[in-house]
C-alpha positions as CSV (number, residue, x, y, z in Angstrom):
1,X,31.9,-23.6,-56.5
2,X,30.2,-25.7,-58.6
3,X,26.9,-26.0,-60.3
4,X,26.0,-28.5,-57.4
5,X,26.1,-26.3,-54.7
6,X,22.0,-26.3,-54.4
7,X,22.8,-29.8,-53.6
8,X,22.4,-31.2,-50.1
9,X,23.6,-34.4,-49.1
10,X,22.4,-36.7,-46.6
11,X,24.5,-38.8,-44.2
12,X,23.9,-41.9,-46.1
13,X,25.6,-40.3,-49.4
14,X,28.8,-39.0,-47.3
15,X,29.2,-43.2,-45.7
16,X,28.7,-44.7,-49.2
17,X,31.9,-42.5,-50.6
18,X,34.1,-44.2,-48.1
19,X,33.0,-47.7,-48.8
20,X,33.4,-50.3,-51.1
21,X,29.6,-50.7,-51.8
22,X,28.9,-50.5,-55.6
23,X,26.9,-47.2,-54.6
24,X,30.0,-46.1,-53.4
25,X,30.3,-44.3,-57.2
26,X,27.5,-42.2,-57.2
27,X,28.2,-41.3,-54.5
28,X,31.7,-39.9,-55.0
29,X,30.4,-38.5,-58.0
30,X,27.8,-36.5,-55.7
31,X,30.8,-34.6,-53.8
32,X,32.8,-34.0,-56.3
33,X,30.4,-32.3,-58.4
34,X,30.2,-29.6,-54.9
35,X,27.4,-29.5,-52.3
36,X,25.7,-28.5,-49.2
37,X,25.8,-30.6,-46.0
38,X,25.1,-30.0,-42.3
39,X,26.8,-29.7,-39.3
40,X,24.5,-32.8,-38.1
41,X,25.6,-34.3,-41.3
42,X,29.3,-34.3,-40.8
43,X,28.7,-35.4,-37.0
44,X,26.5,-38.6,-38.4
45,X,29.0,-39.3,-40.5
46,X,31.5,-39.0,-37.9
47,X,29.4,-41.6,-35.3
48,X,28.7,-43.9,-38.2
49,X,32.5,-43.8,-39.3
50,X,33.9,-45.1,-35.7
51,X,30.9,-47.6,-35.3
52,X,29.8,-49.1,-38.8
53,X,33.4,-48.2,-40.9
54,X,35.6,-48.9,-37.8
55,X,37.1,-45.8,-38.9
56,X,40.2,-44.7,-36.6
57,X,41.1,-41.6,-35.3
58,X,43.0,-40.3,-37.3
59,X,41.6,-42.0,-40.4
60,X,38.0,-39.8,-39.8
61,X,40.0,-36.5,-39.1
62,X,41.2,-36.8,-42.3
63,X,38.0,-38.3,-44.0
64,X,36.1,-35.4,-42.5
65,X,38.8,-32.9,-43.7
66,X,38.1,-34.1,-47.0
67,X,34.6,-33.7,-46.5
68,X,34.7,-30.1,-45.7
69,X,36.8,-29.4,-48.3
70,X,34.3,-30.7,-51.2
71,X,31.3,-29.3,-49.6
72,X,30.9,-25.4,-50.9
73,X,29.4,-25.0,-47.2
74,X,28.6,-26.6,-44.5
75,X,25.2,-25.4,-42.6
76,X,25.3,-25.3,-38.5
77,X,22.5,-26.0,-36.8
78,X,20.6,-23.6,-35.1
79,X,17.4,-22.1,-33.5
80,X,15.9,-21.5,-36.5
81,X,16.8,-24.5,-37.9
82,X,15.6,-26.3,-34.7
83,X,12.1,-25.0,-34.7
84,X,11.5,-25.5,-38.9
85,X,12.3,-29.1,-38.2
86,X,9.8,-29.3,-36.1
87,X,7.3,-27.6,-38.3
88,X,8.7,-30.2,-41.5
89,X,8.4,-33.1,-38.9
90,X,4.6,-32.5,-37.9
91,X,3.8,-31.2,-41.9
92,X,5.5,-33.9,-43.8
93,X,5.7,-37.0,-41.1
94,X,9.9,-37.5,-40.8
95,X,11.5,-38.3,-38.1
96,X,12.9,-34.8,-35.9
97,X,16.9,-35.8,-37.0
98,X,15.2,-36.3,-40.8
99,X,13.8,-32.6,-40.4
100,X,16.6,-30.8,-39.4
101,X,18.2,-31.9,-42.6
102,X,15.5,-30.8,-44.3
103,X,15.3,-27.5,-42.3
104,X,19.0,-26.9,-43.0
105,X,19.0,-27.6,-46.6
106,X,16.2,-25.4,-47.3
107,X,18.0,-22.5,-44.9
108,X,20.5,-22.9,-47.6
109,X,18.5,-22.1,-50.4
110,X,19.2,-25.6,-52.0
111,X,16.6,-26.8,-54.5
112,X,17.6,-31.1,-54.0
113,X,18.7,-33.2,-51.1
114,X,20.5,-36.3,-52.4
115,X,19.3,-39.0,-49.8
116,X,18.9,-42.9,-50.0
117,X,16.3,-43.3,-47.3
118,X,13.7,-39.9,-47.6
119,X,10.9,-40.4,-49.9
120,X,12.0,-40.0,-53.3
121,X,10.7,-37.6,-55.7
122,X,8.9,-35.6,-52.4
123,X,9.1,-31.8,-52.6
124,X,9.2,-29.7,-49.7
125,X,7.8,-26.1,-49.3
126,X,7.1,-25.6,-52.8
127,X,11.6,-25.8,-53.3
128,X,13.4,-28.4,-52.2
129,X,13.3,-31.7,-53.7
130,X,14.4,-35.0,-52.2
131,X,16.3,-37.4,-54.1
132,X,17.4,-41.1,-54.2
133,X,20.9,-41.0,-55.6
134,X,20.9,-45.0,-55.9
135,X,17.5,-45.4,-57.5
136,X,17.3,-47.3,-60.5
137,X,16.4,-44.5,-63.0
């Protein structure tokens, strides 16, 4: 496992790695440094695949397999992690899906959460910090 592994990445960061987009790099560079991502962030990825990538079958079985295997772990969802979203959601303002991101990184101890469309810079609890991977630094 690598240094990364308090790293948790959004959905957003898993699409870009299996596009052509120019933030396609970052965010390649993002999983292969090892990280932290969801159950709800591997089934995201899995609608947006099939919709938005036209991804088939057998083309997201594998992109997913890869997935899993770059990830140091992958966090389920639960009912803990179900009712801390909801306390992130009416603390901080996100959206319920937003929160149980949140919720699950922070569950697994992870200090960032590499994500395009959180609010930048934003720390939550006092110990995890959200993160624009394709900001202009």
């Amino acid at each position: 496992m690598s240094g990364q592994a308090e790293a948790f990445l959004d959905t957003n960061v898993l699409v870009y790695a299996f596009t052509s987009d120019p933030r396609s790099v970052a965010a390649q560079d993002l999983l292969a440094r090892g990280c932290v991502v969801g159950v709800q962030t591997l089934n995201e990825f899995a609608n947006v695949a099939r919709r938005k990538l036209a991804m088939t079958w057998p083309e997201l079985d594998d992109a997913l397999s890869s997935l899993r295997a770059a990830c140091a772990r992958v966090v389920p969802l639960d009912l803990a992690i179900h009712q801390d979203a909801l306390r992130i959601a009416r603390r901080y303002g996100f959206a319920i899906f937003d929160s149980l991101m949140i919720s699950a990184a922070l569950s697994a101890n992870c200090t960032k959460l590499w994500s395009e469309d959180m609010r930048h810079g934003l720390l939550i609890d006092d110990r995890l910090k959200i993160l624009d991977p394709f900001r202009q630094r």
